[in-house]
N, C-alpha and C positions, 0 to 999 in steps of 0.2 A: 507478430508481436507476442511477446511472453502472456500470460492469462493473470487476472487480477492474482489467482491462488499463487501463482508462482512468482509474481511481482511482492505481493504482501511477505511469504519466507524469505523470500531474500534480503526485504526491509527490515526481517523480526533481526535477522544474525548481522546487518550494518548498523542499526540506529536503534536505539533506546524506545520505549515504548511509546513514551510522550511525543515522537518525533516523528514515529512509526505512525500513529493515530493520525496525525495532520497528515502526512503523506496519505493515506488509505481514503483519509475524507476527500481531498482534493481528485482523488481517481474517481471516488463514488460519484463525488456532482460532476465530473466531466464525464465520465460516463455510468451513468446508470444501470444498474442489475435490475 
């Protein structure tokens, strides 16, 4: 599977950043750094 860092660019250049942030949070609490 792709790495948060590389999941998060790909969401920066498809989705806005308001949309980008809920996606990133919902990675954070499934998975934890």
């Amino acid at each position: 599977m792709p790495t948060l860092d590389a999941i998060y660019s790909t969401t920066t250049e498809l989705f806005p950043i308001e949309i980008r942030k809920k996606i990133f949070r919902r990675f954070s609490q499934n998975k934890p750094i």
